[in-house]
C-alpha positions in Angstrom: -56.5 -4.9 12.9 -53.2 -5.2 14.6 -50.1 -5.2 12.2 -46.9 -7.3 13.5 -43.8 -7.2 10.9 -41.0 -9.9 11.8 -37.4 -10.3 10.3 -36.0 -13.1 10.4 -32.2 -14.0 11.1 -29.9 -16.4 11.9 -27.6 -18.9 10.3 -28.0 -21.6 8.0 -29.5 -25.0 8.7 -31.2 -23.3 12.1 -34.7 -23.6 10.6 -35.6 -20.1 9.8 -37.4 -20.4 6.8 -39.2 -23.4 8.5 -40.2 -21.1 11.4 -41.4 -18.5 8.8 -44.1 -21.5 7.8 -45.2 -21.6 11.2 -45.5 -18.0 12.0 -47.7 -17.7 8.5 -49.6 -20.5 8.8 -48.7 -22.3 5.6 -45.9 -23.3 3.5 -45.0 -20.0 2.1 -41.0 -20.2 2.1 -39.1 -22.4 0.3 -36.9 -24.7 3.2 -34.0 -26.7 2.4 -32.2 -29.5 4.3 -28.5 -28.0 2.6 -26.9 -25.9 4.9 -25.7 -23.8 1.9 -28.5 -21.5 0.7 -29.4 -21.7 -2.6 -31.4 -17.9 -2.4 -29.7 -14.6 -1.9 -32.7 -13.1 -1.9 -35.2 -11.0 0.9 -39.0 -12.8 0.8 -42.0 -11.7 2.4 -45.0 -13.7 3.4 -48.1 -12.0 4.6 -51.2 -14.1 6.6 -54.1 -13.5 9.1 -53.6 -14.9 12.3 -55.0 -14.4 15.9 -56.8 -11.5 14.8 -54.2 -9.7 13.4 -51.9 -9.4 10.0 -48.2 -11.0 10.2 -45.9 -10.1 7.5 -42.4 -12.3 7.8 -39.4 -11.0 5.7 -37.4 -14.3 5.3 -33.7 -13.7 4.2 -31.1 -16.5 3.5 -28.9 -18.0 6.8 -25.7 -16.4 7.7 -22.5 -18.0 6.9 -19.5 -15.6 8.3 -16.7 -15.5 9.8 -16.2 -11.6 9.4 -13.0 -12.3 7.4 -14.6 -11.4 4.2 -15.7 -8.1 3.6 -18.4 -9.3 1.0 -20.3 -10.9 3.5 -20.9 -7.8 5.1 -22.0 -6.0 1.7 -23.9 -8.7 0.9 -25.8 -8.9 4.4 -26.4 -5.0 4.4 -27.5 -5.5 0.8 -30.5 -8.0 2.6 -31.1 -5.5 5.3 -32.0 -2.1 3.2 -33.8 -5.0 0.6 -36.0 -6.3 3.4 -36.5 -2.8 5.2 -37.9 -2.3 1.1 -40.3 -4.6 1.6 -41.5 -3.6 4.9 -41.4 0.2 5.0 -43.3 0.6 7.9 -40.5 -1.3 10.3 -40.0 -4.4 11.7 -42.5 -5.6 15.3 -39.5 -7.5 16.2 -36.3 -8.7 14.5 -36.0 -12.6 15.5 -32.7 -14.3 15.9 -33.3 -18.4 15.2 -31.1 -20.4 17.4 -31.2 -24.3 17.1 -31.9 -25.7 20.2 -29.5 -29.1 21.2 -27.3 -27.6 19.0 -23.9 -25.7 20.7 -23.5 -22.5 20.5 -20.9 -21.8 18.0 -18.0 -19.5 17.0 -20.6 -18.6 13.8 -23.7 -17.9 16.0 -21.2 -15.1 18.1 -19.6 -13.7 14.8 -23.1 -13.8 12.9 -24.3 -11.6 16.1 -21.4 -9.2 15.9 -22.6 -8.5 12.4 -26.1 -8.1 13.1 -25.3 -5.4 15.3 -22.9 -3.8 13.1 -25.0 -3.8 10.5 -28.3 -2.6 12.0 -27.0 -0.8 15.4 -25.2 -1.9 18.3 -28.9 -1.9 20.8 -31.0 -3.9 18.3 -30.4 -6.9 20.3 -31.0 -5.7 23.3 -33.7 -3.4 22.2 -35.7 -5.1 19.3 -34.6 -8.7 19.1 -36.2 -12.0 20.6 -34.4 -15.1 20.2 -36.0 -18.3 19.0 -34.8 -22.0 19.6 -36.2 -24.5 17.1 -36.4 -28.2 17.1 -38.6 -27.9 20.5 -39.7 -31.2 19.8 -36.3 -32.7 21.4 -36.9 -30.7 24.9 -37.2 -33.3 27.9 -36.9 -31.3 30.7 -40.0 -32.0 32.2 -39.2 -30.8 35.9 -38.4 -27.3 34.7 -39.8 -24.5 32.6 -37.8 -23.8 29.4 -37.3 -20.1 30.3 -35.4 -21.8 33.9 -33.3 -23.8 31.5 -32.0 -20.1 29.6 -31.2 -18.7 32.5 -29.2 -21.6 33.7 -26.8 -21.5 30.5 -23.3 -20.5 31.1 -20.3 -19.0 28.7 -21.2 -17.0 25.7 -24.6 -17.6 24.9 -25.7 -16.8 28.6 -24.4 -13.1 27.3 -26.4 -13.0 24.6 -29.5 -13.9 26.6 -28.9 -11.4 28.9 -28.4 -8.9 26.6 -31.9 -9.4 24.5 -33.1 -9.9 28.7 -34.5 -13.8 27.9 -37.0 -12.8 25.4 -36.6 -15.9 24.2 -39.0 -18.8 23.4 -39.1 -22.6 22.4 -40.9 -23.5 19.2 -41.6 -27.1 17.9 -42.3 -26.7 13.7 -42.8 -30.0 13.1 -46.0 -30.3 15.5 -49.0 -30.7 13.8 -51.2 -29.7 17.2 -53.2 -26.7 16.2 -53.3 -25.8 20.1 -49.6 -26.1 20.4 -49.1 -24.0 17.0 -51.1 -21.2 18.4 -49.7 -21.5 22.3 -46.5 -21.0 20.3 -47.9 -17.8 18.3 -49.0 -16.2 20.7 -45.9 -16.4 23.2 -44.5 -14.9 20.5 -46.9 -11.9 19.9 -46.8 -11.4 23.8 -43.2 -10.8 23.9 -43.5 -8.0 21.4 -44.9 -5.9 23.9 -41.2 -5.7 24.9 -39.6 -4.5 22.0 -39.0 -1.9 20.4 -40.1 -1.3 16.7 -37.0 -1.0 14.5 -37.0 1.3 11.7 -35.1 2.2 8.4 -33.8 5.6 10.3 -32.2 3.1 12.8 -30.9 1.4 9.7 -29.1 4.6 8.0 -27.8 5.9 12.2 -26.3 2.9 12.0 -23.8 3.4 9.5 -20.7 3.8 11.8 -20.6 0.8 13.2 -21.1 -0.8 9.4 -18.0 1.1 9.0 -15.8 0.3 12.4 -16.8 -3.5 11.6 -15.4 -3.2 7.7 -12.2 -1.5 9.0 -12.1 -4.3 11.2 -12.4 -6.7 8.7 -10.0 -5.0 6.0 -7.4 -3.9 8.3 -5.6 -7.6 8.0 -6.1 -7.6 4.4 -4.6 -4.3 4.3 -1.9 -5.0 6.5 -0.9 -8.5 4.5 -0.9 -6.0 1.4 1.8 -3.6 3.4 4.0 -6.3 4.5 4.3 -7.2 0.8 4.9 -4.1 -0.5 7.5 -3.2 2.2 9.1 -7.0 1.5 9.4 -6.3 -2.2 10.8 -2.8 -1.9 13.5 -4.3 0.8 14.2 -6.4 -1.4 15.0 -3.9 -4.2 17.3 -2.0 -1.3 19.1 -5.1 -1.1 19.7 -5.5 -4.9 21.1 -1.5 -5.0 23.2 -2.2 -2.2 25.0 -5.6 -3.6 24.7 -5.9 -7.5 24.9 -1.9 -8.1 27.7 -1.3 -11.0 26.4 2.4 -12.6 27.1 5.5 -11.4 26.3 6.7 -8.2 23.8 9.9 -10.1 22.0 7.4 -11.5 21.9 4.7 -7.9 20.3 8.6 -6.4 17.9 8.8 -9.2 16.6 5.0 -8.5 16.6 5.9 -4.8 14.4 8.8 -5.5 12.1 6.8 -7.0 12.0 4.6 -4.5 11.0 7.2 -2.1 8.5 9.0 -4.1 6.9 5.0 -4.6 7.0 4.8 -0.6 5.2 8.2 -0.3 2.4 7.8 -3.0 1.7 4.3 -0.8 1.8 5.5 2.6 -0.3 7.9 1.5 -3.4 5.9 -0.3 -2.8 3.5 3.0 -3.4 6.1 5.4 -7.0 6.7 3.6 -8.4 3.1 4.3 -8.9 4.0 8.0 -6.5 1.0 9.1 -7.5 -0.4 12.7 -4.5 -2.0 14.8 -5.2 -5.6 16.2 -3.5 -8.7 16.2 -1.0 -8.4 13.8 2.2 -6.5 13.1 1.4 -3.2 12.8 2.1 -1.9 8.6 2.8 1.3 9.7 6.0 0.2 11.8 7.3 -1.6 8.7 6.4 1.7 6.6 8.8 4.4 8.7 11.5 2.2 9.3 11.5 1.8 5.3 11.1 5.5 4.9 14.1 5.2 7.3 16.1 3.4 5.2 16.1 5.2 2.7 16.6 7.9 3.9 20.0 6.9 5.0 20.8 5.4 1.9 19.8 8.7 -0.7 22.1 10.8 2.3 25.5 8.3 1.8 25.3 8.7 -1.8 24.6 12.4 -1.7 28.0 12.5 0.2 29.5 10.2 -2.1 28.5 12.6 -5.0 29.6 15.7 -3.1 33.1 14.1 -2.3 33.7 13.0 -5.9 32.9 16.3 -7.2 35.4 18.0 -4.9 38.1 15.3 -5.6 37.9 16.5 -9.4 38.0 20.1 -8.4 40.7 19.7 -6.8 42.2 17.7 -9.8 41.4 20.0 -12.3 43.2 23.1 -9.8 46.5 21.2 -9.5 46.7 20.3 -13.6 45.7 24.1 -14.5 48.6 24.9 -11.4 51.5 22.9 -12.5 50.9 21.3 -15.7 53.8 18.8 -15.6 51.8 17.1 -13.0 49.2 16.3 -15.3 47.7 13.1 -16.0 49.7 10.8 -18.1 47.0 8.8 -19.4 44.9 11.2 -21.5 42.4 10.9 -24.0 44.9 11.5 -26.3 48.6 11.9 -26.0 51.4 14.2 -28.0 54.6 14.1 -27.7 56.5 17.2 -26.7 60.6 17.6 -27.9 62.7 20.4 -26.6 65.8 21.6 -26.7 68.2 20.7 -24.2 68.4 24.8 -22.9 64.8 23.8 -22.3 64.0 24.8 -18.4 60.9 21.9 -18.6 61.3 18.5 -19.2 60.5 17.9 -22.9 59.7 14.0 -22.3 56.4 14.6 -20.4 52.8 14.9 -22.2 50.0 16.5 -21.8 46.6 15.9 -21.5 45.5 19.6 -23.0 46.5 18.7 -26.4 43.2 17.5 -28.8 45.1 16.4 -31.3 49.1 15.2 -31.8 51.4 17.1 -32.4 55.2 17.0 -32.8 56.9 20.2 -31.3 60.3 21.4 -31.7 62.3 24.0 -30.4 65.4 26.2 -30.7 68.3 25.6 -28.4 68.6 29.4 -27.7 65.8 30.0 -25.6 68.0 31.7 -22.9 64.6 32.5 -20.2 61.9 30.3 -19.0 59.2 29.8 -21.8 56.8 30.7 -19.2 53.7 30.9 -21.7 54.6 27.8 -23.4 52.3 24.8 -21.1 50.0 27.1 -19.9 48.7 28.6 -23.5 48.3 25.2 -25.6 45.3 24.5 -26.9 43.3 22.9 -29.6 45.5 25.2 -32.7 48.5 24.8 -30.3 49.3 28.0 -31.3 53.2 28.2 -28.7 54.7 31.3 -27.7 57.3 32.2 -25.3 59.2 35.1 -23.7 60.5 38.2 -24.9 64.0 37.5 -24.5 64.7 35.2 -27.2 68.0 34.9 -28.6 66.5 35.8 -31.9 65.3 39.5 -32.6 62.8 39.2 -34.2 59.7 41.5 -33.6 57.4 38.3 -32.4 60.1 35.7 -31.5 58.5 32.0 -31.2 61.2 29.5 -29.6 58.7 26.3 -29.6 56.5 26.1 -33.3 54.0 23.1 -33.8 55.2 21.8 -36.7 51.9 20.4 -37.3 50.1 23.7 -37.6 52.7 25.0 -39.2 52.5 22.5 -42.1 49.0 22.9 -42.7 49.1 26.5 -42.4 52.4 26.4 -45.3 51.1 30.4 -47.0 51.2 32.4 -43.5 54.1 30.5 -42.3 57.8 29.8 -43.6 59.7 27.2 -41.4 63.6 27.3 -41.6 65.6 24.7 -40.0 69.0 26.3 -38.4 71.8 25.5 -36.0 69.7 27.1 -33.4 67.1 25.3 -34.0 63.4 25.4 -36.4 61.8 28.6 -36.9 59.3 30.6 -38.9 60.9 32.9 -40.9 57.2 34.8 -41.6 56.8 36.2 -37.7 
């Protein structure tokens, strides 16, 4: 006995599940009038008729408009189900049209994911095309396959691409002749298909993928433009409101970068396919742009603030008297009028404060006095003092010398204060 399988397709309210009764014979599926179905589910019906076995998988009606990629899981999800049911393949897979009814945006989107979803020839290889609602055809003067091929627009493409295997069928007749004229129309234009098959299911995989790039790409690029719009506006923030240092505003721009790169990266591994809409990779280098140019200015600002203090430091350590006059903490230095330096200025290498006095006989340049002060502001000067002594000290901080009362004996003369002990 000769064993036809039939899947049946199409979107809601068309009367599939209606048409499943008709094929079987009986009331097997469960039809509704809503045109939201109530059953996610594949079902399969199995009857005797005109001498051979019909199986019909019924799954529930499309409703898509390919902007969601569940719909497309879900859908595949019924396929591989119903292939489950029927392992031997499908006779024919039958798309249900309502006839009087216009062909619709849904009808051509509900199309494009049949064939994405079981391979780009099964309409034109394995699928026949069913109009219900027969019972509202009046064209008496002409044959209902003359009224297919006299359609215009987009459904004319579709019933040129399944090559007019298409059929009326009136499921409300209760004419046993009529119900078994429509049958067998049916079973004849089986001879002209070709049996589809779960290895047809599993070579189809690539376009299941092209389509869900398709249908991710614009959530993916919404998800860019957002991330690029928040990160610009971060830039923007740096650039106005910025107060800290500029090693710290390189630090935060680092980051910044290192965020940009982990993105870009994860985006280029969704398989992103351009179409109408602005193009996230655009957004992305002239970003990575951006901030380029940004990190580079501050790298030269860094680079010339570290050469302005270089070059500070070189002229204090040079000529001392040029030194800062607001340092951390200031002494005051008093000399004696023989002095060659001017005793009034202060320096920035002292720690700590210390009053300094001097002798009025210092007769040479106290050379080593400025440039060998530091945190014990231990002074000396130059050989020639007027005072022979074997290690002559014209300027003494008194402050060390005070503290230091056992190693040192400070005399105050004519010529000035002095320690006695060097």
């Amino acid at each position: 006995m000769n064993q036809l399988n039939f899947l049946l397709i199409g979107t809601s309210g068309n009367g599939i599940s209606s048409l499943g009764n008709t094929l079987l014979g009986q009331k097997y599926f469960k039809t509704s009038n809503n045109l939201l179905s109530t059953d996610c589910i594949a079902v399969k019906g199995v009857s005797h008729r005109e001498d051979c076995i019909i199986t019909v998988v019924d799954i529930p009606g499309i409703d898509t408009d390919n902007k969601n990629i569940d719909a497309l899981k879900s859908f595949k999800a019924l396929i591989q189900e119903a292939l489950r049911l029927c392992e031997d393949g499908f006779t024919a897979i039958v798309f249900v049209l309502q006839f009087c009814s216009r062909y619709t945006r849904q009808e051509q989107e509900t199309l494009k994911l049949i064939k994405a979803t079981l391979g780009e020839g099964v309409i034109a290889k394995s699928t026949i095309c069913v109009f219900t609602h027969g019972d509202l055809y009046k064209h008496e003067t002409e044959s209902f396959e003359t009224w297919c091929r006299s359609q215009k627009g987009n459904i004319q493409n579709f019933l040129t691409e399944c090559n007019y295997r298409c059929l009326l069928f009136d499921n409300k007749t209760k004419d046993d002749l009529d119900q078994q004229k429509q049958l067998q129309k049916l079973l004849d234009l089986t001879d002209q298909t070709d049996r589809y098959s779960l290895n047809q299911f599993l070579s189809a995989e690539k376009e299941r993928k092209s389509l869900e790039n398709e249908i991710s790409s614009p959530i993916l690029a919404q998800e860019a433009s957002m991330f690029v719009s928040d990160m610009q506006t971060k830039l923007k923030s740096l650039e106005d409101e910025w107060t800290g240092s500029n090693k710290d505003k390189l630090d935060l721009l680092s980051k910044y970068q290192e965020e940009l790169q982990t993105y870009e990266s994860s985006f280029s591994n969704k398989h992103f396919k351009p179409g109408k809409y602005l193009n996230p990779f655009d957004s992305i280098n002239l970003l990575k742009q951006n901030i380029q140019t940004k990190l580079k200015l501050v790298e030269s600002e860094i680079l010339l603030e570290n050469l302005n203090e270089s070059k500070n430091n070189r002229s204090i350590h040079d000529n001392p008297a040029n030194a800062s006059t607001t340092p951390e903490v200031k002494s005051s230095l008093e000399m004696s009028e023989s002095g060659y330096y001017n005793p009034t200025k202060t320096s920035n290498t002292f720690k700590k404060t210390s009053s300094l006095e001097t002798s009025e006989s210092c007769y040479d340049n106290p050379t080593k006095t400025c440039t060998t002060l530091e945190k014990k502001s231990s002074l000396e000067t130059s050989e020639s003092c007027h005072f022979k002594i074997k290690k002559r000290q014209c300027f003494i901080c008194i402050s060390y010398c005070n503290k230091n009362s056992d190693s040192l004996d400070l005399v105050k003369t004519e010529k000035g204060i002095i320690c006695t002990k060097l």
